[in-house]
Each structure stands twice: as C-alpha cells, then as structure tokens.
MIKE-414934 format. One record per atom (N, C-alpha, C): z, x, y; residue number from 1. Coordinates in Angstrom, 2 decimals. Each point is the difference from the previous one (the first is absolute). Layout:
BEGIN
{up = Z	east = X	north = Y	num = NUM};
...
END
This chain:
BEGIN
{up = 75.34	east = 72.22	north = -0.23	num = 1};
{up = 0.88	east = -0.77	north = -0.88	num = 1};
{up = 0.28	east = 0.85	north = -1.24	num = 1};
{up = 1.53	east = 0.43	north = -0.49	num = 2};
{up = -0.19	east = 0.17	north = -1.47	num = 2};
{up = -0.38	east = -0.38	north = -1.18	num = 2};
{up = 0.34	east = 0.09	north = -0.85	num = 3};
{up = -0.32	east = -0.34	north = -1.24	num = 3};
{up = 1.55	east = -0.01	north = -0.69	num = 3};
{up = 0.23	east = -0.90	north = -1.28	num = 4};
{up = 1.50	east = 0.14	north = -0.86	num = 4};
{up = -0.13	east = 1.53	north = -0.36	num = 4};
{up = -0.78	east = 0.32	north = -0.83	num = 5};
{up = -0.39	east = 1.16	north = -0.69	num = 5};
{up = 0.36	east = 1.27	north = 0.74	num = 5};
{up = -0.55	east = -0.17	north = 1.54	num = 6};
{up = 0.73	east = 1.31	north = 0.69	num = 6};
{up = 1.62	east = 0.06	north = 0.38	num = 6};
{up = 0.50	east = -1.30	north = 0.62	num = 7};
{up = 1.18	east = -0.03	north = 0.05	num = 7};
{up = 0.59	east = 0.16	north = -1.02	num = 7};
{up = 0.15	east = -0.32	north = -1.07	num = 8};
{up = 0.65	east = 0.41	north = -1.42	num = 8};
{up = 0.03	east = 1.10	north = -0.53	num = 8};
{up = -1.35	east = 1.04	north = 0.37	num = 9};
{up = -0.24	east = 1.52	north = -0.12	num = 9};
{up = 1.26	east = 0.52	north = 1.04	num = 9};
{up = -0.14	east = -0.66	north = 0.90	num = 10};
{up = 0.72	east = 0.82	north = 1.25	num = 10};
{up = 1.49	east = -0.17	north = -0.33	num = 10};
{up = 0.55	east = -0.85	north = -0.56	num = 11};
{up = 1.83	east = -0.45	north = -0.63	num = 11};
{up = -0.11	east = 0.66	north = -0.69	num = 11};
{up = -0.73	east = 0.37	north = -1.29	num = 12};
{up = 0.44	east = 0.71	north = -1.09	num = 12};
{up = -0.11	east = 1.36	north = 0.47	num = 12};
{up = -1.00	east = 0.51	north = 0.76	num = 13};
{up = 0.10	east = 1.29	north = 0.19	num = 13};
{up = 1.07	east = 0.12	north = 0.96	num = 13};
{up = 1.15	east = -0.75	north = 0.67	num = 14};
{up = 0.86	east = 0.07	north = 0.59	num = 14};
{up = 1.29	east = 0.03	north = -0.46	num = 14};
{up = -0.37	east = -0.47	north = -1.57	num = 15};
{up = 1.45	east = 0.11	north = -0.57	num = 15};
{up = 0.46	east = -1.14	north = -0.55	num = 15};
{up = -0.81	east = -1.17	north = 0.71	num = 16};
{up = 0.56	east = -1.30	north = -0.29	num = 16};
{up = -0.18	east = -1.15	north = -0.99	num = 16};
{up = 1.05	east = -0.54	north = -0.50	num = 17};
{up = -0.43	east = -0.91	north = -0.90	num = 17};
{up = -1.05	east = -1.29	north = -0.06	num = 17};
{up = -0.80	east = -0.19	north = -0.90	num = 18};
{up = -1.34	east = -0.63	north = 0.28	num = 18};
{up = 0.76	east = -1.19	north = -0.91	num = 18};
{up = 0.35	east = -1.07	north = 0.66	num = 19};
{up = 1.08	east = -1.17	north = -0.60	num = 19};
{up = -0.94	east = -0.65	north = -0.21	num = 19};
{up = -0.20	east = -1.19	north = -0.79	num = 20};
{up = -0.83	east = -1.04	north = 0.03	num = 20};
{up = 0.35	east = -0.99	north = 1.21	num = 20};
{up = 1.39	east = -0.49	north = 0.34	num = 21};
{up = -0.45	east = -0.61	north = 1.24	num = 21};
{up = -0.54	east = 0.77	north = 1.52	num = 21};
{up = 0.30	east = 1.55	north = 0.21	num = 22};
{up = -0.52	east = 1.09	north = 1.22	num = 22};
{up = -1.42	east = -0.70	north = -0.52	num = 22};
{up = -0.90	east = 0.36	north = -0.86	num = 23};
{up = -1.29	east = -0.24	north = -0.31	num = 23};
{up = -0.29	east = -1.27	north = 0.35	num = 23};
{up = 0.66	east = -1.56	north = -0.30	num = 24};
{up = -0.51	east = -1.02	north = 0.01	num = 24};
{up = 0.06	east = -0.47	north = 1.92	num = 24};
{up = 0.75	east = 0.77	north = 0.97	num = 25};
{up = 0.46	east = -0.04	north = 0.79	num = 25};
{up = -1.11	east = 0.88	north = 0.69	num = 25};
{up = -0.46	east = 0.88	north = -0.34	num = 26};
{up = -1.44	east = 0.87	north = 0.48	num = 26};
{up = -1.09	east = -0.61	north = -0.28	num = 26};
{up = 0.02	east = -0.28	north = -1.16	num = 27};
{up = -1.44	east = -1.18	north = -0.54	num = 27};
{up = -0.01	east = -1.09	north = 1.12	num = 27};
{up = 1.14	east = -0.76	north = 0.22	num = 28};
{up = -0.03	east = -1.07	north = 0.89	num = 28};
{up = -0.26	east = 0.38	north = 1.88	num = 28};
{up = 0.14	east = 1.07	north = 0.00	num = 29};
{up = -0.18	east = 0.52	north = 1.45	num = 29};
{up = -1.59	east = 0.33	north = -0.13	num = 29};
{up = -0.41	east = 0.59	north = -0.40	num = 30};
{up = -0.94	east = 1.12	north = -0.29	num = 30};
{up = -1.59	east = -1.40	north = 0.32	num = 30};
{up = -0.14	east = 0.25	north = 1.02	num = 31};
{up = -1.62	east = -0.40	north = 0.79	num = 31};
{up = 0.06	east = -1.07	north = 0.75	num = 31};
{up = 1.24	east = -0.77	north = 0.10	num = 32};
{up = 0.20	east = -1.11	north = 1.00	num = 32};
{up = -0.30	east = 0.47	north = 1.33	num = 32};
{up = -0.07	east = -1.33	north = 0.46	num = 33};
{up = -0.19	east = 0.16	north = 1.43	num = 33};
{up = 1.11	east = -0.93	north = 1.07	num = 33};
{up = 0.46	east = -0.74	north = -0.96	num = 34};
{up = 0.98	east = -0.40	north = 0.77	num = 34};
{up = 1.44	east = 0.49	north = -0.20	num = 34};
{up = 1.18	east = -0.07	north = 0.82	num = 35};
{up = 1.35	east = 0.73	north = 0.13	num = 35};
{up = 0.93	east = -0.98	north = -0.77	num = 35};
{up = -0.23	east = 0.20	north = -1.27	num = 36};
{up = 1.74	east = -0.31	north = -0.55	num = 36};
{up = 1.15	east = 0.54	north = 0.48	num = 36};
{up = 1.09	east = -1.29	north = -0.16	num = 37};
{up = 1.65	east = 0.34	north = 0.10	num = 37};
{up = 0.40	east = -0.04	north = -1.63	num = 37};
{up = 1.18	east = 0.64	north = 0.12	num = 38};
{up = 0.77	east = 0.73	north = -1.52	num = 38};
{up = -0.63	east = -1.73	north = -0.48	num = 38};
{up = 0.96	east = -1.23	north = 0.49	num = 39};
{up = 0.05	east = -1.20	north = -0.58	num = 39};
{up = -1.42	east = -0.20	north = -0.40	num = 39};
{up = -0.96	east = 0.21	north = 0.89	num = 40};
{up = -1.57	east = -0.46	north = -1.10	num = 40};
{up = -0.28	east = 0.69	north = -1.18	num = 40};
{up = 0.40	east = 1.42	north = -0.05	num = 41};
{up = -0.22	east = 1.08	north = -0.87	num = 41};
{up = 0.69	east = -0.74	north = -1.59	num = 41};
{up = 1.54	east = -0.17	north = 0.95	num = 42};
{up = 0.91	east = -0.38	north = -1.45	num = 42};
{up = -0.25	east = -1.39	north = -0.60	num = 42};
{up = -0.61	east = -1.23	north = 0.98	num = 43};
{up = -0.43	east = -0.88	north = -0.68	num = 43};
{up = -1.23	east = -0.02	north = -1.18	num = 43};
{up = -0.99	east = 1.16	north = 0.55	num = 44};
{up = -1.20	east = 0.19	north = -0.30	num = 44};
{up = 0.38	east = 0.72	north = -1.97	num = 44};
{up = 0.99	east = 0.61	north = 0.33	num = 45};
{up = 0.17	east = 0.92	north = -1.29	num = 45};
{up = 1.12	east = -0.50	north = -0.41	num = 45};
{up = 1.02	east = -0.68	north = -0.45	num = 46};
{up = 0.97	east = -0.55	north = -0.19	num = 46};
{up = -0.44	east = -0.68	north = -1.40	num = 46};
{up = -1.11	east = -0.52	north = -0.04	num = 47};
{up = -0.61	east = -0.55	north = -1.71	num = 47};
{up = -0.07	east = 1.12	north = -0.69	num = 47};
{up = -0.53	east = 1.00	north = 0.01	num = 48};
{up = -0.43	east = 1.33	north = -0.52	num = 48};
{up = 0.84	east = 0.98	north = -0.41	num = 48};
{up = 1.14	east = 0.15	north = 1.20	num = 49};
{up = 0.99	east = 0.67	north = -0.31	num = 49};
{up = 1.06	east = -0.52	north = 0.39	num = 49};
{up = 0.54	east = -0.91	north = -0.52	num = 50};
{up = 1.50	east = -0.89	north = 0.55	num = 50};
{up = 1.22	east = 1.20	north = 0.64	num = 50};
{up = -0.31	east = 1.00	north = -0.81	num = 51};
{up = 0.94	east = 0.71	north = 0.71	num = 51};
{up = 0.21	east = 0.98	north = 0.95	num = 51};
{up = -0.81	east = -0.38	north = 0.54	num = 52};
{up = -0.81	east = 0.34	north = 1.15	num = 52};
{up = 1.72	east = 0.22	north = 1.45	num = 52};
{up = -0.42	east = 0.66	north = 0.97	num = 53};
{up = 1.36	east = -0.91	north = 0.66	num = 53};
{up = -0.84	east = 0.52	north = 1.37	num = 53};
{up = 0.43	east = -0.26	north = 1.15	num = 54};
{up = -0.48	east = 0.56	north = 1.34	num = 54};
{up = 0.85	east = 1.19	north = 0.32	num = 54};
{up = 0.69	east = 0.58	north = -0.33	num = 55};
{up = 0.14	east = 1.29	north = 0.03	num = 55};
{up = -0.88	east = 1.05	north = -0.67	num = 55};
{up = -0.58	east = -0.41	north = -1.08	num = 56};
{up = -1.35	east = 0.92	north = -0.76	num = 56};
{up = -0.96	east = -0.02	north = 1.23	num = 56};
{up = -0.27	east = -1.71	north = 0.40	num = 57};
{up = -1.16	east = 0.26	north = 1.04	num = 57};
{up = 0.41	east = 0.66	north = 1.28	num = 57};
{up = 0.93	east = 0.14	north = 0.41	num = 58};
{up = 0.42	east = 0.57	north = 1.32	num = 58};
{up = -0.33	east = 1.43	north = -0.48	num = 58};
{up = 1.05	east = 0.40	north = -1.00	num = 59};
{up = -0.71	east = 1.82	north = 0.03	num = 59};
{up = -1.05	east = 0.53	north = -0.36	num = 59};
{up = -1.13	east = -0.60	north = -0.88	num = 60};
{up = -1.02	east = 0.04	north = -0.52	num = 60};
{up = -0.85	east = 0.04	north = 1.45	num = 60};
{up = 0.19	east = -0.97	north = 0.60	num = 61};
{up = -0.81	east = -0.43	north = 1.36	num = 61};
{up = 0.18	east = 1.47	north = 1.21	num = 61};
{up = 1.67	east = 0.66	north = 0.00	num = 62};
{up = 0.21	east = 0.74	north = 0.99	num = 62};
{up = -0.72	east = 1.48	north = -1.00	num = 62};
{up = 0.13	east = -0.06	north = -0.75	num = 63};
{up = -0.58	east = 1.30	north = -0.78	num = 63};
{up = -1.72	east = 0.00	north = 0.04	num = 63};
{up = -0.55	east = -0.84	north = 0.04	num = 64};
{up = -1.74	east = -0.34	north = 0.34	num = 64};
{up = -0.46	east = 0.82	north = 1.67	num = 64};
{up = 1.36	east = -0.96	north = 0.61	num = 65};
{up = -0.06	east = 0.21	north = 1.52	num = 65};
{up = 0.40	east = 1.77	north = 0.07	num = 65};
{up = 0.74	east = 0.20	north = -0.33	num = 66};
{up = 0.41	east = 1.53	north = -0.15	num = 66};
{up = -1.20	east = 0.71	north = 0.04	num = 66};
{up = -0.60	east = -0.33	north = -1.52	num = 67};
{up = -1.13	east = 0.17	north = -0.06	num = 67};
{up = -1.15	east = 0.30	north = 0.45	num = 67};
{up = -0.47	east = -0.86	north = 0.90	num = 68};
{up = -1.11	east = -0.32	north = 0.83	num = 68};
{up = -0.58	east = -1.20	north = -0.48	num = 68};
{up = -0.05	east = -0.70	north = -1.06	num = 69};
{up = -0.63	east = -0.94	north = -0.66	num = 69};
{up = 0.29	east = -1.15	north = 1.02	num = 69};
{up = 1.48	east = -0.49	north = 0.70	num = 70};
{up = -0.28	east = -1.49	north = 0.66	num = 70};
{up = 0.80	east = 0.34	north = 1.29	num = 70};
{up = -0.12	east = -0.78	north = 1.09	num = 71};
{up = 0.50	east = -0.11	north = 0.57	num = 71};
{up = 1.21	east = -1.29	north = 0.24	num = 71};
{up = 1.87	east = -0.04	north = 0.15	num = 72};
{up = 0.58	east = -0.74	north = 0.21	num = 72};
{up = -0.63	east = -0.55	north = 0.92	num = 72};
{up = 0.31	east = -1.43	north = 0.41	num = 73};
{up = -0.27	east = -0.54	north = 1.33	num = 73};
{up = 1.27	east = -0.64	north = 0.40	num = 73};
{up = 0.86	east = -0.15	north = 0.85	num = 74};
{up = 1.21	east = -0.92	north = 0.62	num = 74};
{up = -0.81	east = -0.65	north = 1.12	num = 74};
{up = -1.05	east = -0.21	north = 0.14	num = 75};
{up = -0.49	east = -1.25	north = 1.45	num = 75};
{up = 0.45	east = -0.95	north = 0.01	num = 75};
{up = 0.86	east = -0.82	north = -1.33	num = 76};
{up = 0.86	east = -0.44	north = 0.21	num = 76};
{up = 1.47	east = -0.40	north = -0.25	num = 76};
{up = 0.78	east = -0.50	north = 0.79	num = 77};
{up = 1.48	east = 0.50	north = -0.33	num = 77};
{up = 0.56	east = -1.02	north = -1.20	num = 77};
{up = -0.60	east = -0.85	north = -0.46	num = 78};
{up = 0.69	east = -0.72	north = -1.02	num = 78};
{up = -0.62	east = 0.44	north = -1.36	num = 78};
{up = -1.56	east = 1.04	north = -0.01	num = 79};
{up = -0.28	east = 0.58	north = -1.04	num = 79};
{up = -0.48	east = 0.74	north = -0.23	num = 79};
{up = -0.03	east = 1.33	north = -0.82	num = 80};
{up = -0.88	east = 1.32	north = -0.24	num = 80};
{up = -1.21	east = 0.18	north = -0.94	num = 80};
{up = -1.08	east = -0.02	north = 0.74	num = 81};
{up = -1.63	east = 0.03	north = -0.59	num = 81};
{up = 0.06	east = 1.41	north = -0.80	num = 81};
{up = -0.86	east = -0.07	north = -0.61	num = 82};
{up = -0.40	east = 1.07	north = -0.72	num = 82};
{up = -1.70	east = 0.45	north = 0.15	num = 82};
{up = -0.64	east = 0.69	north = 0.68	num = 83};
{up = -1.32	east = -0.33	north = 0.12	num = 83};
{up = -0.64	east = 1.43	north = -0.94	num = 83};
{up = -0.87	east = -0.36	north = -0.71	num = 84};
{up = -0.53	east = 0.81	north = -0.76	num = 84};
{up = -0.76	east = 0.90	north = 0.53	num = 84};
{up = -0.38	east = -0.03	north = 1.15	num = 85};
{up = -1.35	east = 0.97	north = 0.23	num = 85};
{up = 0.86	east = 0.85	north = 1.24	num = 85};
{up = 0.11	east = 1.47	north = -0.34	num = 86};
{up = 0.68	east = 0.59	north = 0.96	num = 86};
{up = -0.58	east = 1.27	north = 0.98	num = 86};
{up = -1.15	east = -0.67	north = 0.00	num = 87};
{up = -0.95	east = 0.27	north = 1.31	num = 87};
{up = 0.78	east = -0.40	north = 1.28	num = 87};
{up = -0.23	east = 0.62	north = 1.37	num = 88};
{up = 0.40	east = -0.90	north = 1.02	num = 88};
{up = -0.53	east = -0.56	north = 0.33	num = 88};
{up = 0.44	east = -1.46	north = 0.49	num = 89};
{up = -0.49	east = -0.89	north = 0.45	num = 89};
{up = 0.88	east = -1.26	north = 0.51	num = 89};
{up = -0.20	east = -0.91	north = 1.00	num = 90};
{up = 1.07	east = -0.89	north = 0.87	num = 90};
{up = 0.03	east = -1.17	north = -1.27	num = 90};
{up = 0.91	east = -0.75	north = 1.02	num = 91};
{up = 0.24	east = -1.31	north = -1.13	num = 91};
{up = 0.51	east = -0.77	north = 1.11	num = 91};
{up = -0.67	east = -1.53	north = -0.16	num = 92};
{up = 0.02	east = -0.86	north = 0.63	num = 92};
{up = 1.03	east = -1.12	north = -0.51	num = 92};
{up = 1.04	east = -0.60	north = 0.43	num = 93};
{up = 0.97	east = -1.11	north = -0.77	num = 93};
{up = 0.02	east = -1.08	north = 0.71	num = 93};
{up = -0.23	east = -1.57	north = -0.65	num = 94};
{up = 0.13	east = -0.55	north = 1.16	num = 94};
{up = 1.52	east = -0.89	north = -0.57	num = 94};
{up = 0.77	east = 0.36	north = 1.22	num = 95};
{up = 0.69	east = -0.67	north = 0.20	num = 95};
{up = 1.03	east = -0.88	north = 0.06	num = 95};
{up = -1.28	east = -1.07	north = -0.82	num = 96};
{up = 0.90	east = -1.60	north = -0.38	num = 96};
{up = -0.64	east = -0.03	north = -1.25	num = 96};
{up = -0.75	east = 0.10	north = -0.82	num = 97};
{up = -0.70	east = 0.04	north = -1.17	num = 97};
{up = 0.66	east = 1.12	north = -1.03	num = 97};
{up = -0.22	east = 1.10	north = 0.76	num = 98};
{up = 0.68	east = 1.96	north = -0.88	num = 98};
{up = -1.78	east = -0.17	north = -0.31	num = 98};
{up = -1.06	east = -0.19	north = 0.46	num = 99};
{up = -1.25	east = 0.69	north = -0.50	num = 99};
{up = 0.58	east = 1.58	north = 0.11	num = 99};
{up = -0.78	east = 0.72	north = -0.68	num = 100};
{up = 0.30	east = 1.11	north = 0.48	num = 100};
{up = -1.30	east = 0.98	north = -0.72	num = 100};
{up = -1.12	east = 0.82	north = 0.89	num = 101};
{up = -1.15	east = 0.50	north = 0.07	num = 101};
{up = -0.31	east = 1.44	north = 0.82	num = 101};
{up = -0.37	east = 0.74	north = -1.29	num = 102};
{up = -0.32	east = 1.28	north = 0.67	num = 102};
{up = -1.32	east = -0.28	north = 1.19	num = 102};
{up = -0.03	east = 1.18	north = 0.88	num = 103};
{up = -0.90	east = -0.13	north = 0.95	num = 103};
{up = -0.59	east = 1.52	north = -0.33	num = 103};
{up = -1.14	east = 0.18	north = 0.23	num = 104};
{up = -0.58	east = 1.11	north = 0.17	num = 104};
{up = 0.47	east = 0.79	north = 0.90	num = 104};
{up = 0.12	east = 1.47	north = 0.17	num = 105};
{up = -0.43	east = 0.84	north = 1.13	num = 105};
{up = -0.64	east = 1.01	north = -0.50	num = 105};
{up = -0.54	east = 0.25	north = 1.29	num = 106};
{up = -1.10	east = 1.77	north = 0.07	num = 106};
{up = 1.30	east = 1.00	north = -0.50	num = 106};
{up = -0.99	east = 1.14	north = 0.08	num = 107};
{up = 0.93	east = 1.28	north = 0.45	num = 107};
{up = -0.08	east = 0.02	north = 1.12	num = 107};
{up = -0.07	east = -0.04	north = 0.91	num = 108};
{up = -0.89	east = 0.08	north = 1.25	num = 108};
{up = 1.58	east = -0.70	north = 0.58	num = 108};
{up = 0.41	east = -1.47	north = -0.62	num = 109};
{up = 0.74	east = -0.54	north = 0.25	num = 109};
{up = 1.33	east = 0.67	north = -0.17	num = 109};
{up = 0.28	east = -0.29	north = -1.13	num = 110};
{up = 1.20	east = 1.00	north = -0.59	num = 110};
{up = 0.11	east = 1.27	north = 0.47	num = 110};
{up = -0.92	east = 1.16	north = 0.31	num = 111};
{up = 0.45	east = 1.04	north = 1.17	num = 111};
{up = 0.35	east = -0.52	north = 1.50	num = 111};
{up = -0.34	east = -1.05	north = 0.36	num = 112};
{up = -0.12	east = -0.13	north = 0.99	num = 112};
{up = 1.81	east = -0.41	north = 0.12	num = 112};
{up = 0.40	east = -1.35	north = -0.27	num = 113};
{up = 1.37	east = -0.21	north = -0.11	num = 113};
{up = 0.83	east = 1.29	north = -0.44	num = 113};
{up = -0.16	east = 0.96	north = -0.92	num = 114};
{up = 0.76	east = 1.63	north = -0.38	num = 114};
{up = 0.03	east = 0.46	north = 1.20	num = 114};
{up = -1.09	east = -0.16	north = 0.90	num = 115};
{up = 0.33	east = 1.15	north = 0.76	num = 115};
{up = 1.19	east = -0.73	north = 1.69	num = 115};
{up = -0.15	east = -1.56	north = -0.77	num = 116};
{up = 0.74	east = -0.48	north = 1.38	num = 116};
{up = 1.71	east = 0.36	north = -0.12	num = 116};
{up = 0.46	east = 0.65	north = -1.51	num = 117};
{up = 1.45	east = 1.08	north = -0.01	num = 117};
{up = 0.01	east = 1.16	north = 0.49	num = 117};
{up = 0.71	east = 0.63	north = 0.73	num = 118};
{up = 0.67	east = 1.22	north = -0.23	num = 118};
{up = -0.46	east = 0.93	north = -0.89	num = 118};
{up = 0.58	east = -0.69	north = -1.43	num = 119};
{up = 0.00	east = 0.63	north = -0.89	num = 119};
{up = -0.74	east = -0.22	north = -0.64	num = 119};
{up = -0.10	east = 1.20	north = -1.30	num = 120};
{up = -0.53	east = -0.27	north = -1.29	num = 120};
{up = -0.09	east = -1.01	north = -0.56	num = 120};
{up = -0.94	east = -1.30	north = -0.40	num = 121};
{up = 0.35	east = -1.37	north = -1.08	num = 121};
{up = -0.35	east = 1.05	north = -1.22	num = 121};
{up = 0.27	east = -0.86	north = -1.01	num = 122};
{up = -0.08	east = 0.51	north = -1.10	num = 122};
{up = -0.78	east = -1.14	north = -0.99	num = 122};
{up = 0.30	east = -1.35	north = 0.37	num = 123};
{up = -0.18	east = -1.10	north = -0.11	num = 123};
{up = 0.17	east = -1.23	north = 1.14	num = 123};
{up = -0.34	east = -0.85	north = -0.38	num = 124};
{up = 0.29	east = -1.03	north = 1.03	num = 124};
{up = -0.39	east = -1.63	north = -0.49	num = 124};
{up = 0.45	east = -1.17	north = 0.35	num = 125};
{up = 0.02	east = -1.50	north = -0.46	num = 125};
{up = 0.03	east = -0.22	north = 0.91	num = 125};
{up = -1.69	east = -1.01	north = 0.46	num = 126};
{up = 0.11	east = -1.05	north = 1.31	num = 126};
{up = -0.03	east = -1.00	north = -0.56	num = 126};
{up = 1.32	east = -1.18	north = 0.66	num = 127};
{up = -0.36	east = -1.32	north = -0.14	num = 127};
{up = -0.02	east = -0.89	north = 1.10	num = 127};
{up = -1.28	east = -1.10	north = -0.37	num = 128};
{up = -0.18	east = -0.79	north = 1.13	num = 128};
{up = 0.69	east = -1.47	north = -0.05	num = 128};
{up = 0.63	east = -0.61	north = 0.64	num = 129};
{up = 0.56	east = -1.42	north = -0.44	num = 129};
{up = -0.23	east = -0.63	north = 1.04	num = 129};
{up = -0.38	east = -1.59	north = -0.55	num = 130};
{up = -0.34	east = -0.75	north = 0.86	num = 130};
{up = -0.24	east = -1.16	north = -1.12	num = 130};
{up = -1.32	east = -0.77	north = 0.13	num = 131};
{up = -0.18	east = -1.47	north = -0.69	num = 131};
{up = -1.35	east = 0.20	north = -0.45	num = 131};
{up = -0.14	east = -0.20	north = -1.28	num = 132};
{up = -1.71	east = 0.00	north = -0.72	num = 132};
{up = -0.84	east = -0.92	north = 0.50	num = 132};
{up = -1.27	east = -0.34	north = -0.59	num = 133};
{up = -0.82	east = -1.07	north = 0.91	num = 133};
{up = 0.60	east = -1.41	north = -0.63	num = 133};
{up = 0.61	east = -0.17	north = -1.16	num = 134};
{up = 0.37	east = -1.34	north = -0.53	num = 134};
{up = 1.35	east = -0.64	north = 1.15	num = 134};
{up = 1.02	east = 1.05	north = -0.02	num = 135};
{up = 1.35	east = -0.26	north = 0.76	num = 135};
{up = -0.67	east = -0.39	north = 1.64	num = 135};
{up = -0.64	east = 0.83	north = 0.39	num = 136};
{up = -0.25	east = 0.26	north = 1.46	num = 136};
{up = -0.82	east = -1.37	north = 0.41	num = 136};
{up = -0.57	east = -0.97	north = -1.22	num = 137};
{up = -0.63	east = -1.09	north = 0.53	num = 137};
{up = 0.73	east = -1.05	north = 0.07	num = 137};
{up = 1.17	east = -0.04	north = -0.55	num = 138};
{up = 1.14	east = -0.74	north = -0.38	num = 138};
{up = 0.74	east = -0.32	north = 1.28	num = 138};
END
C-alpha cells in the first residue's frame, strides 16, 4: 500500500502541480479497502472543496493509475471503481446488489493464468460475477 507522502513526492518530482483538491482526492484514496466511483469521491469531498468537479477526480484518478498507485476497475458498465491497492488481484461483483470485493491470488496463480496467452501480459484484471451470500439466499 502507499502512503500520501510518497505519491505527492512522486507528482512533484514529475512536474506536477500539488493542488489542494489532487491532495484531498489522494488523502481520500490513500488506505481504503473498498472501490470508490468518481460520485462517492465527489460526494465525500464536495463540503471541503465545493469546487471540486469530477473531471479533477477523473484525471487525478487516471494519473495515480498511470502511476501505479490504483487500479481503474469497469466490472461494471453503469460505473467506474477506483481501487486503491494496485497489487494484482481478482474482484468479485455481485450482480444484483454491485457488492464488489477483491479476492486474493498466489503468484503461483497469476503466472499461471499469464502463461494461458500467447503473449506477453504486462498486467491483467480478473472479474468474477455472480450473487453474494445475502442476494443468493433471496
């Protein structure tokens, strides 16, 4: 997991401007475990910095990802996660709810699926969909 302190080392030594909302937008990412969309981000910070807009969080967010700091998620099509920890690892969604939960893997694992390409991965996003234990009893 990072830290604010390194990501902010890493913008400025890149050139980039260290805004107060880029910062309040890193502060708010920085050790979660669950996947915000822009809309939780901008509700979340919208007192703090009214002028805030979801275009700050969209490029702030793709510049992290650039980065290495997060990974986008699209698992699903009506909204885009933002997951902080950009280790690999699967993600589980269910469904009818939008739970949506990283899963562990090995390396063991993750070589194993790399080597089921052709090619080179460089990266890779598994997602699993189906129904959590609350939906699935329903």
């Amino acid at each position: 997991m990072w830290s604010i302190d390194e990501v902010l080392e890493k913008l400025k030594s890149r050139g980039y401007k260290l805004t107060g909302q880029r910062k309040a937008i890193i502060e708010k990412l920085c050790g979660r475990k669950d996947h915000p969309t822009a809309e939780q981000l901008y509700n979340e910070l919208k007192k703090s910095h009214p002028a805030i807009s979801f275009a700050t969080i969209y490029s702030t967010v793709q510049l992290l990802a650039e980065m290495g700091f997060l990974q986008i998620l699209t698992i699903d099509d009506k909204k885009t996660h933002f997951d902080p920890s950009s280790e690999t690892h699967a993600h589980f969604f269910c469904q009818r709810c939008g739970l949506l939960e990283d899963i562990d893997m090995s390396q063991e694992e993750r070589d194993k699926l790399k080597r089921l390409s052709k090619y080179r991965a460089r990266s890779m996003q598994v997602y699993l969909y189906g129904l959590c234990h609350e939906c699935d009893k329903k």
